[in-house]
N, C-alpha and C positions, 0 to 999 in steps of 0.2 A: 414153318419158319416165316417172317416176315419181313419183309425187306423195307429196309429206311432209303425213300429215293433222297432224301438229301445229305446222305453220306458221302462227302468227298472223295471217300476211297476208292466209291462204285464207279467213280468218271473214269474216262481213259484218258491218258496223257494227253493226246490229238486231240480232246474237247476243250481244253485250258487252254486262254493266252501263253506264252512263252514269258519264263520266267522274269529275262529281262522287262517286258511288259505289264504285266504287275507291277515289278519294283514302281517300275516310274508313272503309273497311275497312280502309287500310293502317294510318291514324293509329290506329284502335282497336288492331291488329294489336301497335303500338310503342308502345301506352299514350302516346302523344303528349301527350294532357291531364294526364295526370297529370305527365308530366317536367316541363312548361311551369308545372304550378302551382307542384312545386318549385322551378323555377328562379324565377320570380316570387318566393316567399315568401323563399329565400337572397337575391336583390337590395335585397327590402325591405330584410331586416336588415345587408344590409350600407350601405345608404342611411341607414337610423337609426343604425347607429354613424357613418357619417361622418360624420352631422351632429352628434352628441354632440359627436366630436370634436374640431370645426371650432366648437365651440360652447364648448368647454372651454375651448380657444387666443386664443378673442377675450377670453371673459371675463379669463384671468389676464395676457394681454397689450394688454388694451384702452387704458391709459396711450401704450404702444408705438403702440398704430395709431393714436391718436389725433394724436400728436405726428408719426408718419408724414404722415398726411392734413393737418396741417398745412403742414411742408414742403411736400408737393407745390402746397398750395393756392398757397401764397408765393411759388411759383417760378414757377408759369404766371403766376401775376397780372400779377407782375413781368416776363416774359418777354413780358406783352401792355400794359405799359407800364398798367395798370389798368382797360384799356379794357371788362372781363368781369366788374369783381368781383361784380357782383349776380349771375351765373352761375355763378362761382364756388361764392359762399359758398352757392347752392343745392346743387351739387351737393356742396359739404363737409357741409353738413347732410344730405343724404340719406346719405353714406355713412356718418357717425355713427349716423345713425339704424340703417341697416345691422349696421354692428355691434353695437348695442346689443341688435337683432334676434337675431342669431348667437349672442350669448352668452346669451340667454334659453334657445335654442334644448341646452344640456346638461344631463345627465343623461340622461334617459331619451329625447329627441329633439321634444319636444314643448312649445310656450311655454308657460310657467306653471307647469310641472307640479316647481317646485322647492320651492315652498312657501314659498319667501322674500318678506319684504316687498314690495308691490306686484304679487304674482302673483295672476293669476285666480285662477288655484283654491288653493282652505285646505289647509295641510297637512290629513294623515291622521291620526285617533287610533287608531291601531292600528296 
């Protein structure tokens, strides 16, 4: 019989780094951290554009949702013969509220930061 000395199998547990240690010579190996920051900091930015943009859409069509959110209110109420409306109009008030949220929320992705009346922070002089 002849024996293959580079058979993994023949090693004994005791001659192999510990498994954790592998792992993370591989990850160093594949720069792992560094992909993962990347991917991380492209997800940010594409999370802050989405909110911009979800943020744009409420503001210039916030009449629209508003008058949406009422239909719908109208019709369940109706549909429960009135038996909800204090639950109702809570939850129509949170959704307003909601929206009012979302449309704070464009420009640059962050409430307040449009400078417009009623915002936290003061526009910029410069």
């Amino acid at each position: 019989m002849t024996e293959n000395p580079q058979d993994p199998s023949s090693d004994s547990p005791s001659d192999r780094p510990p498994l954790a240690d592998q792992i993370r010579a591989k990850m160093d190996e594949y720069d792992v951290d560094r992909h993962l920051n990347e991917l991380a900091t492209s997800l940010e930015g594409a999370v802050r554009q989405g909110v911009t943009m979800v943020g744009e859409f409420a503001h210039e069509h916030k009449g629209d949702l508003e008058r949406l959110i009422d239909k719908a209110a109208g019709a369940v109420d109706r549909s429960t013969d009135g038996k909800h409306a204090d639950k109702i109009q809570q939850v129509r008030g949170s959704l307003e509220r909601g929206v009012d949220k979302l449309a704070d929320q464009r420009h640059d992705g962050t409430p307040g930061a449009t400078g417009e009346p009623g915002s936290d922070v003061p526009p910029s002089n410069g």
